[in-house]
Legacy VTK file of the C-alpha trace (Angstrom):
# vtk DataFile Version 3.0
C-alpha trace
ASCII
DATASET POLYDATA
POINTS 614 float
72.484 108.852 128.334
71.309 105.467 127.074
70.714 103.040 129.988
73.507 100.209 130.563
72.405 97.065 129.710
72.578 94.847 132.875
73.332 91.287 133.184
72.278 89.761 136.329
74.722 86.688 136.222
75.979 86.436 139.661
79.886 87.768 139.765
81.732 90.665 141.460
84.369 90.893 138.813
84.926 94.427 136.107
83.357 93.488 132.660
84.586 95.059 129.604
82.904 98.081 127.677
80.712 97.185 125.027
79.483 99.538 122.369
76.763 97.991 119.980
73.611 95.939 121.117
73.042 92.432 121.087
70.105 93.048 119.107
71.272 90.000 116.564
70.886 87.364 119.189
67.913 84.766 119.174
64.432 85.855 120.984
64.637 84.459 124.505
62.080 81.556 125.228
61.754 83.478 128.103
58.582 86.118 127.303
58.729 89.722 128.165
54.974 89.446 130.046
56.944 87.117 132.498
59.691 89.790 133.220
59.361 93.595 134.709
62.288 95.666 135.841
61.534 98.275 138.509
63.707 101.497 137.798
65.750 102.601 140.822
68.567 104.886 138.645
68.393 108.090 140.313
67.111 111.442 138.621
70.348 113.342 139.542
73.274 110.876 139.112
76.879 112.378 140.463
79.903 109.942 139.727
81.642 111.625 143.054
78.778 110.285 144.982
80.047 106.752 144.020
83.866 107.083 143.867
85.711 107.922 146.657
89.122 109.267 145.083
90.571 109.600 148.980
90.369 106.227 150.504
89.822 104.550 147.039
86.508 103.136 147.333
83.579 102.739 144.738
80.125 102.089 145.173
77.934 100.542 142.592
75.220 103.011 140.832
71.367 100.732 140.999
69.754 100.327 137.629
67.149 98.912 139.059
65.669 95.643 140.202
64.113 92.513 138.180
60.995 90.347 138.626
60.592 87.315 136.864
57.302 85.309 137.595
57.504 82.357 139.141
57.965 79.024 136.904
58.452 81.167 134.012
62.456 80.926 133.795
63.271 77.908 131.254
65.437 75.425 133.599
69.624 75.367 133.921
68.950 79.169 132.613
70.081 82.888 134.434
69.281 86.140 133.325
72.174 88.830 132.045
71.853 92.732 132.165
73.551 95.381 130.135
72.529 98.682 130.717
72.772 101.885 127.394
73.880 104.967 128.615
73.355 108.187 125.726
73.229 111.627 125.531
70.553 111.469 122.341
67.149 110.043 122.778
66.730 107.379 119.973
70.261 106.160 121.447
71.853 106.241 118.177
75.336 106.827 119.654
75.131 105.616 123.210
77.359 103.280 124.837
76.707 100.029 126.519
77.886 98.130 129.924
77.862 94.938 131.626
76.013 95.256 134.632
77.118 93.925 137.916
74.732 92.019 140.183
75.071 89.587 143.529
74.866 86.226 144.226
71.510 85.428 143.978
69.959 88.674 143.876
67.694 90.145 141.155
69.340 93.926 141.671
71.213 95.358 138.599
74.056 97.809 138.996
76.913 99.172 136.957
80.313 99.954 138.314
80.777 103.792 138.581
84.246 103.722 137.177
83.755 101.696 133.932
80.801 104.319 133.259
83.671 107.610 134.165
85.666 105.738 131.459
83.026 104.733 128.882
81.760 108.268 129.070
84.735 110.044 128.757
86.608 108.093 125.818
83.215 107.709 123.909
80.563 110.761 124.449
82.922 113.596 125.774
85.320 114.785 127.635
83.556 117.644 128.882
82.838 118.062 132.215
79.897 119.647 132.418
76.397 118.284 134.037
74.244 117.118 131.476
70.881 115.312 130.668
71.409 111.188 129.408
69.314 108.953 128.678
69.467 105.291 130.485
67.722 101.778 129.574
68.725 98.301 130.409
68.170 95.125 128.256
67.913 91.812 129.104
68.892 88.315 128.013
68.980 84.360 129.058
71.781 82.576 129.134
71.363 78.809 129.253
73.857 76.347 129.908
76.237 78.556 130.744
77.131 79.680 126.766
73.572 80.078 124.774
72.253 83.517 124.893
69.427 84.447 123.821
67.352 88.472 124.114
64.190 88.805 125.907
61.725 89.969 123.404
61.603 91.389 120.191
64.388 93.497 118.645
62.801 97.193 119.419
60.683 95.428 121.959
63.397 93.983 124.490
64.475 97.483 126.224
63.437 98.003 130.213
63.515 100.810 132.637
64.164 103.926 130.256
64.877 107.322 132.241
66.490 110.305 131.963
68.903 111.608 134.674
70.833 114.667 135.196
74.882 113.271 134.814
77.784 114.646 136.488
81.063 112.627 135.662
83.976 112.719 137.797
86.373 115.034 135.725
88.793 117.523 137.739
90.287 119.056 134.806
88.816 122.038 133.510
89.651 123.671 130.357
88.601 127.121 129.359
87.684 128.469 125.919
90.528 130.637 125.740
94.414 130.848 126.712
96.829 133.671 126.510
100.724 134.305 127.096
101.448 137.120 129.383
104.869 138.214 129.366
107.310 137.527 126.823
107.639 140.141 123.647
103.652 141.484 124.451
104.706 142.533 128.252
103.319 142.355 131.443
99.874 143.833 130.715
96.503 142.051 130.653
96.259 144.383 127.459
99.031 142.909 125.875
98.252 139.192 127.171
95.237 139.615 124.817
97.432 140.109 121.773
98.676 136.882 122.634
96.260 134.450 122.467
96.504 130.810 121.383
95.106 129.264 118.671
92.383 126.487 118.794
90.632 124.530 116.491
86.771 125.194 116.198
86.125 121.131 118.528
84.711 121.023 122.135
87.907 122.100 123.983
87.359 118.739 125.902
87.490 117.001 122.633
89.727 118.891 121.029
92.215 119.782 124.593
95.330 121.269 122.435
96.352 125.242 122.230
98.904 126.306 120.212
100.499 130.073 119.742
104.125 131.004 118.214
105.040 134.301 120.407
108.075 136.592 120.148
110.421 135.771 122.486
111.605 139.846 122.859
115.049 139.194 123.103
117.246 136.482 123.987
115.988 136.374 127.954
112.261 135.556 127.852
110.281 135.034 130.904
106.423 134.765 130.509
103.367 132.943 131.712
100.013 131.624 130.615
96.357 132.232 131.315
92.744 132.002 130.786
90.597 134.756 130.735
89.825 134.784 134.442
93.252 134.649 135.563
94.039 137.703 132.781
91.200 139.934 134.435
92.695 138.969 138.197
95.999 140.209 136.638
94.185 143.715 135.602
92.735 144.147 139.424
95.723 143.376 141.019
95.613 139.785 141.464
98.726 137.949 139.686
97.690 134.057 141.398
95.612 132.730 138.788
98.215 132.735 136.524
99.727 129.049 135.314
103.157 128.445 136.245
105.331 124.990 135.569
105.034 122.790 138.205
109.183 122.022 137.017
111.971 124.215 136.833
111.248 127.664 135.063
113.787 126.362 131.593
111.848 122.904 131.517
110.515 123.264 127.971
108.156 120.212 128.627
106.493 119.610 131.864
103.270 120.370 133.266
101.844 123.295 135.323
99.808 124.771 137.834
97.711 127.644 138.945
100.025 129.798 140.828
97.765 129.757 144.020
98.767 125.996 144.005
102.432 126.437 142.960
103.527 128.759 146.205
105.447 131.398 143.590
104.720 132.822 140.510
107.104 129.667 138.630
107.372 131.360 135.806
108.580 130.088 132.488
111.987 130.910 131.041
113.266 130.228 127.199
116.980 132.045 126.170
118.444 132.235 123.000
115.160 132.029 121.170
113.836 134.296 118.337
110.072 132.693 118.687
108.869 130.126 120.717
105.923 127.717 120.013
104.169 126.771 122.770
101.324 123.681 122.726
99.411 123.130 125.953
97.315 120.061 126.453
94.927 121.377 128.736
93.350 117.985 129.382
96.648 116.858 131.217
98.228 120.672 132.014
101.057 120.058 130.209
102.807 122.132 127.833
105.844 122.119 125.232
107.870 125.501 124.560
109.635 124.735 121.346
112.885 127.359 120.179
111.586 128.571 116.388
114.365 129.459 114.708
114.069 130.122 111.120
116.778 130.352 108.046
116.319 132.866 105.434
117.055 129.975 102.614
115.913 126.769 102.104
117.077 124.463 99.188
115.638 121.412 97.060
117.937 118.372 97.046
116.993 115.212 94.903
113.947 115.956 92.378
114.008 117.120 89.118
117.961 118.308 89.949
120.958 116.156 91.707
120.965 114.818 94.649
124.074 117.892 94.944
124.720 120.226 97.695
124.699 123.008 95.149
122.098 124.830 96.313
120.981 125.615 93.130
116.890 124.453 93.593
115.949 127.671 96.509
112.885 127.967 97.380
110.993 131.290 96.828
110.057 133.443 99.385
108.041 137.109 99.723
110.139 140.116 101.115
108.607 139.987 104.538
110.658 139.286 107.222
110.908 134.786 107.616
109.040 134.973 111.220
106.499 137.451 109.815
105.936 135.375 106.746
107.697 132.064 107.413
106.157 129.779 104.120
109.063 128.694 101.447
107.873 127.757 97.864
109.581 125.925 94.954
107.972 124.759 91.957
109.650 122.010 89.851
108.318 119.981 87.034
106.662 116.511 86.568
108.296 114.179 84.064
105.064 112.740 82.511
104.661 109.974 84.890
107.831 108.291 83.908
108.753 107.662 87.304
108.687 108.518 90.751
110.486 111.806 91.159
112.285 111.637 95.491
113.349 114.976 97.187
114.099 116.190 100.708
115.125 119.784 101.349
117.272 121.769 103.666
118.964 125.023 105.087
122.581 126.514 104.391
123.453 124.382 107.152
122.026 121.139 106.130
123.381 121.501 102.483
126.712 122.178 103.271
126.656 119.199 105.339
125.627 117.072 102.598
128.947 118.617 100.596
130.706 117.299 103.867
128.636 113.792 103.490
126.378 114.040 106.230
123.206 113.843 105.245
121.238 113.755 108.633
120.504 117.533 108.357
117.843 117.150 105.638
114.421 118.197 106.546
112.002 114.634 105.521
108.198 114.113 106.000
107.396 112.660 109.209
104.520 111.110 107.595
104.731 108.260 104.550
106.811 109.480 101.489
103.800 109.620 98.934
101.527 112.069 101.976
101.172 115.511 100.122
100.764 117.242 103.000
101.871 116.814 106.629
104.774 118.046 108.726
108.082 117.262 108.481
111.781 117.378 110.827
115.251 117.058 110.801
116.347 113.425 109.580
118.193 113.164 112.687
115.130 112.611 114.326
113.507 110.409 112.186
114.482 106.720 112.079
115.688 106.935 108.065
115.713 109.543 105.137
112.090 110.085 104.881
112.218 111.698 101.648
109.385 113.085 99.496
107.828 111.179 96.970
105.409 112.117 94.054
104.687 110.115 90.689
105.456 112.663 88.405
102.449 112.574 86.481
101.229 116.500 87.007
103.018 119.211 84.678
103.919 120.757 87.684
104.331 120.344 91.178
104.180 123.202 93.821
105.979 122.500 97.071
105.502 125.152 100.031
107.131 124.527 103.407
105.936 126.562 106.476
108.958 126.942 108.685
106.789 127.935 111.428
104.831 125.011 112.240
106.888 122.597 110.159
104.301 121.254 107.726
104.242 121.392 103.703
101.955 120.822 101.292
102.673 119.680 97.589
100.428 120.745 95.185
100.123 119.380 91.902
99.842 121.625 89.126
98.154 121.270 85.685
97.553 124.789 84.966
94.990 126.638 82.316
94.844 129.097 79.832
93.199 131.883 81.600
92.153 133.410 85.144
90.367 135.793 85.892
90.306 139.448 87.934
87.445 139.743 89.907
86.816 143.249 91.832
84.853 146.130 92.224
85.900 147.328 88.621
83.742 144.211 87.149
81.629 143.684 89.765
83.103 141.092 91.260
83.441 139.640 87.875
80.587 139.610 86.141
82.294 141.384 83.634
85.352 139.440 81.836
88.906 140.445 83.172
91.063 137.905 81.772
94.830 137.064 82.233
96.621 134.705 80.344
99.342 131.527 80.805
101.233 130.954 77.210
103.341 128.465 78.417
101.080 125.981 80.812
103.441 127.272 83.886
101.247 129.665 85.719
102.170 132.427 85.008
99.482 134.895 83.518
99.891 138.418 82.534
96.367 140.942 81.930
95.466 144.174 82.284
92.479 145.808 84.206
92.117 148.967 86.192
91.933 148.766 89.887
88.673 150.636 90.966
87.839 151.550 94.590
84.770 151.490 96.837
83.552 153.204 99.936
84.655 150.447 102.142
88.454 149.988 100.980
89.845 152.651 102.667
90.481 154.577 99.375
92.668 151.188 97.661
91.928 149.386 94.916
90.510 145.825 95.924
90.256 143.182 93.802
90.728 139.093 93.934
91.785 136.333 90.804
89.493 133.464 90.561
90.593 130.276 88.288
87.049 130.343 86.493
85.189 133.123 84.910
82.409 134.633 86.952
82.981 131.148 88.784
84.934 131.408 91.989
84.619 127.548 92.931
87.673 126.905 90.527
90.099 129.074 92.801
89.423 132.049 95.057
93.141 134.329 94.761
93.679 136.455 97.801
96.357 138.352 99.119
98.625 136.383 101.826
101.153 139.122 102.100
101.408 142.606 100.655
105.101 143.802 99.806
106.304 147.513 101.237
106.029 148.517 97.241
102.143 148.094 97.469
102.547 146.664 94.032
103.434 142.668 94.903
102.842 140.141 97.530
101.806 136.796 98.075
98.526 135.100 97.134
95.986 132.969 99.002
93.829 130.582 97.465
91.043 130.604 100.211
88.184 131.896 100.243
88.261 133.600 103.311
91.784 135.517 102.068
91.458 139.261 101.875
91.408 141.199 98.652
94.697 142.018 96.954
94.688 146.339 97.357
95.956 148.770 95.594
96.182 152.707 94.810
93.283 152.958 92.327
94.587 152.900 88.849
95.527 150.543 85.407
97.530 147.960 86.032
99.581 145.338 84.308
99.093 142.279 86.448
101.094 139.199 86.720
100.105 136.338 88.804
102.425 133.372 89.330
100.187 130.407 90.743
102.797 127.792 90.790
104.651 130.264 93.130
101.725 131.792 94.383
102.692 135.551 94.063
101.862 138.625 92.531
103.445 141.550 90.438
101.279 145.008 89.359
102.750 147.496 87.281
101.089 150.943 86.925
100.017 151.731 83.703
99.947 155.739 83.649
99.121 155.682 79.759
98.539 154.432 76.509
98.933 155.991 73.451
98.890 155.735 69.692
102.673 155.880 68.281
103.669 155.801 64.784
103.823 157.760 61.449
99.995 157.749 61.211
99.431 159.890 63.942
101.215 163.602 64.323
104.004 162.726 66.519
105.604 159.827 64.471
107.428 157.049 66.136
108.859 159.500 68.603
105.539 161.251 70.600
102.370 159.417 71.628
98.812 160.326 70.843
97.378 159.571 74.491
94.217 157.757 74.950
91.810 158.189 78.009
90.293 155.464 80.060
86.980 154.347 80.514
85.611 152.623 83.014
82.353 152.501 81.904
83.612 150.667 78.629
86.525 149.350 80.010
88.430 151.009 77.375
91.290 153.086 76.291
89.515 155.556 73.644
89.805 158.599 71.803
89.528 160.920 68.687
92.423 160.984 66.857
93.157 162.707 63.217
95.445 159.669 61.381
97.158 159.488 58.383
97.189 156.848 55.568
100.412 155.070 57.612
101.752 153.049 60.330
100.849 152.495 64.048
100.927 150.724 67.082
100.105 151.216 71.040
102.415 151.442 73.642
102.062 152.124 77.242
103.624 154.713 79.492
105.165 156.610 76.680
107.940 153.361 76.166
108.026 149.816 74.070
108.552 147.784 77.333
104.870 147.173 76.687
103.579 147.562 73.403
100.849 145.962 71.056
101.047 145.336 67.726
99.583 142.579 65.101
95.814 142.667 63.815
92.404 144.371 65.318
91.122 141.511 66.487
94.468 140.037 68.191
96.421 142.539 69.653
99.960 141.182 70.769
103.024 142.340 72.598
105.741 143.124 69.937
103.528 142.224 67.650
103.479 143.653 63.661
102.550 147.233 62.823
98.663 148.348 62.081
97.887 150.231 59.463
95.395 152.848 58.486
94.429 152.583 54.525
92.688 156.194 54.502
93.601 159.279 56.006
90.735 160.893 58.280
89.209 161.378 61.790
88.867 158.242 63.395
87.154 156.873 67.095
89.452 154.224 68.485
88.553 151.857 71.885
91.623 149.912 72.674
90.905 146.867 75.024
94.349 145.424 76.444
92.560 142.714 78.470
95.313 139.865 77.957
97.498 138.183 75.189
94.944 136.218 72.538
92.166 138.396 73.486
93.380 141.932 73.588
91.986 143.989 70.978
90.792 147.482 69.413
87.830 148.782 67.592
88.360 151.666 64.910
85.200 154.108 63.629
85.403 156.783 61.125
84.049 160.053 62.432
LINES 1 615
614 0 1 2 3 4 5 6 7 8 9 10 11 12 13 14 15 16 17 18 19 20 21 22 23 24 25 26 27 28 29 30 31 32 33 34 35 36 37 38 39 40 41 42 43 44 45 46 47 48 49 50 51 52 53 54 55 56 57 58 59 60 61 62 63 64 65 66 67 68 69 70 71 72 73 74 75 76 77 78 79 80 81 82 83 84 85 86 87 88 89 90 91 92 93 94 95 96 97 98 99 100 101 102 103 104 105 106 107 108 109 110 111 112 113 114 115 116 117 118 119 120 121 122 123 124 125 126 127 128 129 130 131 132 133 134 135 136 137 138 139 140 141 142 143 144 145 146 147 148 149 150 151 152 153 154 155 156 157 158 159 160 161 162 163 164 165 166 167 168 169 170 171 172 173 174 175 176 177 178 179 180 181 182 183 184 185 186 187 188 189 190 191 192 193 194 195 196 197 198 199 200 201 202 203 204 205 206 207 208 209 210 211 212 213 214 215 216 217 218 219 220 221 222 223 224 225 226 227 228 229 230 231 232 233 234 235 236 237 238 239 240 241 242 243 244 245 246 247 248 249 250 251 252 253 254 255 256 257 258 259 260 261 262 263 264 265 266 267 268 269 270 271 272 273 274 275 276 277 278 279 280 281 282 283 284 285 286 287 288 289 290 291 292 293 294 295 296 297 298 299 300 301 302 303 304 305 306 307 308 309 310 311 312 313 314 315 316 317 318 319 320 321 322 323 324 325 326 327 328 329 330 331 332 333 334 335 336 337 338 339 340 341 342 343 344 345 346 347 348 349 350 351 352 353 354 355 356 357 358 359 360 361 362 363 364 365 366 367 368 369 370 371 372 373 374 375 376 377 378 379 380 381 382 383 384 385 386 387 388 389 390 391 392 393 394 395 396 397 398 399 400 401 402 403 404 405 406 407 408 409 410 411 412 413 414 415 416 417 418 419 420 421 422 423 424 425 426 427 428 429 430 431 432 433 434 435 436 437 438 439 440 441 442 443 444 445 446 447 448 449 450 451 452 453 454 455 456 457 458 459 460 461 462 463 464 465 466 467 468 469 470 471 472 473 474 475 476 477 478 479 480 481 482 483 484 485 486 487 488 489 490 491 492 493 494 495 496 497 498 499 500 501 502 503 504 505 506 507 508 509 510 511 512 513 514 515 516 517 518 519 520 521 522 523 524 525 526 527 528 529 530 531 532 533 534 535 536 537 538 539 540 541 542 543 544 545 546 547 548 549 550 551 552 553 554 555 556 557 558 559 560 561 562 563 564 565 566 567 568 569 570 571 572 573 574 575 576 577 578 579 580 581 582 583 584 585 586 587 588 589 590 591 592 593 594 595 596 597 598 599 600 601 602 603 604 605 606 607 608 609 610 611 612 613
């Protein structure tokens, strides 16, 4: 770490952390060839070899000594130390200290417990021995106020070593946590099904676990550990296993290794469906938070009334609420007229607000205009907290996660066309599109769902919001509906594909609501007088994948005709060649004869069909 900067002004007293140089001050008239410092910091440098936690004692870490020639100090003038700790050798994040020194004596020092703290709150939190860098610099102070650097700036730095560092930290965290007990059992097995989450930080920077576990009924008793203490349990040994330090229905406290505890202080939640539980490893503490989530959830204020009629509900998929637990409703913006307020609530909440309490209401716990954040119960907020948004977008997408009670609004200005991207187009290189009419999201195309050795026999396929061009959305599949044939989409890139049994498909994609419909396509045909069986048999095309078509042969008559799929008009195409439409007008063939047909469905505005004469 960079070396602390030192001041040898005679005091005993703590001086406060500093964290840039004093590189701006005003060269010393003091020269550098009059001064030497003499390095006494020592290679391996252990903070417990300085603090004495048990009786409370600390003992001052040498720097090093000073040597100023003699008649070379400018009168009514003393010197002042600082010394740079840093863990990067050009000391471009480092962090600096007063040094303390004794009456009259040219030794520098530095107080072991400013450096614990220093270290801790601005290089890391992490325990672990590891190689710093140290330097001290020097400067004059005369008359008791002027200061003034000794040397150049990049000249003026003494003493630079490198030590091995060892701070003073008793906590350790490990990389991994897991709940053992609970809905997953008593089994080191099933303790690994249960593991916490964790951001991708330095644990020591980044201290905070979080899991949401099935409680298994409505008497839960589990406990918590790392990986050692979850191998113990698989020999035999249940000790290393945390237990509250509190009583076992505390739902905040802190907690212990068992082996410290005297008992296996296990914890204990009732009446629970799911629990959240956060640990803050860097104190041992934890939360246990009841989850308890309602099947609806209900807009109040925005584009409706500020009315408990619960007629604004969110959307939902049909997996169970703890297996998917994220709400959407989409609403419209108003053109930037004005700012358009909300809050939101459960059956509960709403029919309060029909009884006039409005405390119920879920409201951000962040500022009104946030678009994202999390949110609670306005009875534990101090005021309404509604949601706010300007309006200005076409549409607005709210989505609520009920689990870990944060939203996101999304505003919505939606385009013409997306785009299927699978292993029918590879990966779209070839145009799939699917089409909005409206500006509302929702886009309807057609495309056949191809498999590949890897997909387990399904269909895979994602949407992207730009052809060949997946930087302007990436669709995947959030949750996949017992039909097969809907679910919820995913705009991530790291979402998995949306599968399906390999086949034609009608798809429509809702991106306001995020969601997904297919419907099989087991045909298309040629209906009409023009072809033998009238307007009450099909003449039934084959599909192409190499062409991406619907073609065939078929003998037609000078008459009337249109396509249709799976032998009914619930989907049907009608108008001219080169813009096929649903509903749209009868074709027509002018001469009777043998003709090659390729129909291409693709979407509204760009569906279309080629006709040859054989």
């Amino acid at each position: 770490m960079a070396l602390l900067s030192m001041g040898l002004v005679a005091c005993n007293q703590d001086f406060d952390t500093e964290f840039v140089p004093q590189t701006n001050l005003p060269e010393s008239l003091l020269q550098m060839s009059d001064v030497s410092v003499a390095a006494q910091v020592p290679g391996t440098l252990n903070l417990a070899d300085y603090i004495n936690e048990e009786t409370g004692t600390v003992k001052n870490i040498p720097i090093g000594t000073v040597t100023v020639n003699e008649g070379a100090m400018p009168a009514n003038t003393i010197l002042k130390a600082e010394v740079e700790f840093s863990k990067d050798a050009d000391f471009a994040n480092s962090i600096i200290l007063d040094a303390n020194s004794l009456d009259g004596s040219n030794e520098i020092s530095v107080n072991p417990s400013l450096l614990q703290d220093a270290y801790f709150n601005e290089i890391t939190r992490n325990p672990a021995t590891a190689e710093v860098f140290v330097r001290t610099i020097l400067y004059t102070v005369t008359g008791g106020t002027a200061e003034a650097i000794i040397g150049k700036p990049g000249e003026n730095f003494f003493a630079e070593r490198t030590v091995q560092f060892t701070p003073l930290f008793k906590v350790q965290i490990s990389p991994a946590y897991y709940v053992i007990g609970a809905a997953g059992g008593w089994s080191a097995d099933g303790a690994h099904t249960q593991k916490f989450n964790h951001s991708d930080a330095d644990v020591y920077e980044d201290p905070i676990f979080t899991i949401i576990v099935d409680a298994g009924g409505d008497d839960c008793w589990f406990a918590i550990g790392d990986d050692t203490a979850i191998d113990a349990v698989a020999a035999g040994d249940w000790t290393q296993l945390f237990g509250t330090k509190g009583a076992s229905e505390d739902l905040t406290g802190t907690m212990d290794r068992r082996y410290n505890l005297g008992g296996d202080h296990s914890f204990h939640v009732t009446g629970a469906k799911k629990i959240r539980i956060t640990l803050d490893m860097l104190e041992y503490s934890y939360k246990i938070e009841p989850v308890n989530i309602a099947e609806n959830y209900y807009l109040i204020g925005g584009p409706g009334s500020w009315s408990s009629d619960k007629s604004q509900k969110f959307s939902h998929s049909s997996a169970d609420v703890f297996t998917d637990p994220v709400f959407t409703y989409v609403f419209e913006g108003n053109g930037g007229t004005g700012d358009i307020w909300f809050a939101f609530g459960d059956d509960e909440a709403m029919d309060a607000v029909g009884e006039g309490t409005w405390n119920k209401l879920f409201g951000t716990t962040g500022a009104s205009t946030d678009l994202s954040g999390s949110f609670d119960r306005r009875y534990n907020l101090d005021g309404d907290h509604s949601f706010c948004v300007d309006g200005k977008a076409k549409f607005y997408r709210f989505q609520i996660n009920m689990s870990d009670m944060t939203y996101t609004i999304t505003p919505l200005n939606f385009q013409e066309y997306i785009y299927e991207a699978g292993v029918n187009n590879d990966w779209g290189a070839v145009e799939q599109p699917l089409y909005c009419a409206d500006g509302n999201g929702t886009y309807v195309g057609f495309f056949y769902a191809q498999d590949a050795d890897w997909s387990g026999g399904k269909g895979a396929f994602k949407f992207t919001g730009a052809f060949n061009d997946w930087s302007q959305g990436n669709y995947g599949t959030g949750t996949i509906n017992d039909d097969g044939l809907s679910g919820t989409l995913i705009d991530d890139g790291g979402s998995g594909n949306v599968l399906a049994e390999p086949g034609f498909y009608r798809a429509e994609v809702n991106l306001a609501e995020m969601t997904y419909k297919l419907t099989p396509i087991s045909g298309i045909g040629i209906i009409g007088p023009a072809q033998a069986g009238g307007w009450s048999e099909d003449t039934d095309l084959t599909y192409n994948p190499e062409t991406k078509a619907w073609e065939g042969t078929v003998e037609l008559a000078a008459d009337e005709f249109k396509f249709r799929a799976n032998d009914g008009w619930d989907i049907n195409w009608g108008g001219t060649a080169d813009n096929l439409v649903q509903d749209g007008a009868n074709l027509k063939i002018t001469e009777a004869g043998s003709y090659f047909i390729q129909f291409y469905p693709l979407c509204q505005t760009k569906a279309y069909y080629t006709i040859s004469r054989k």
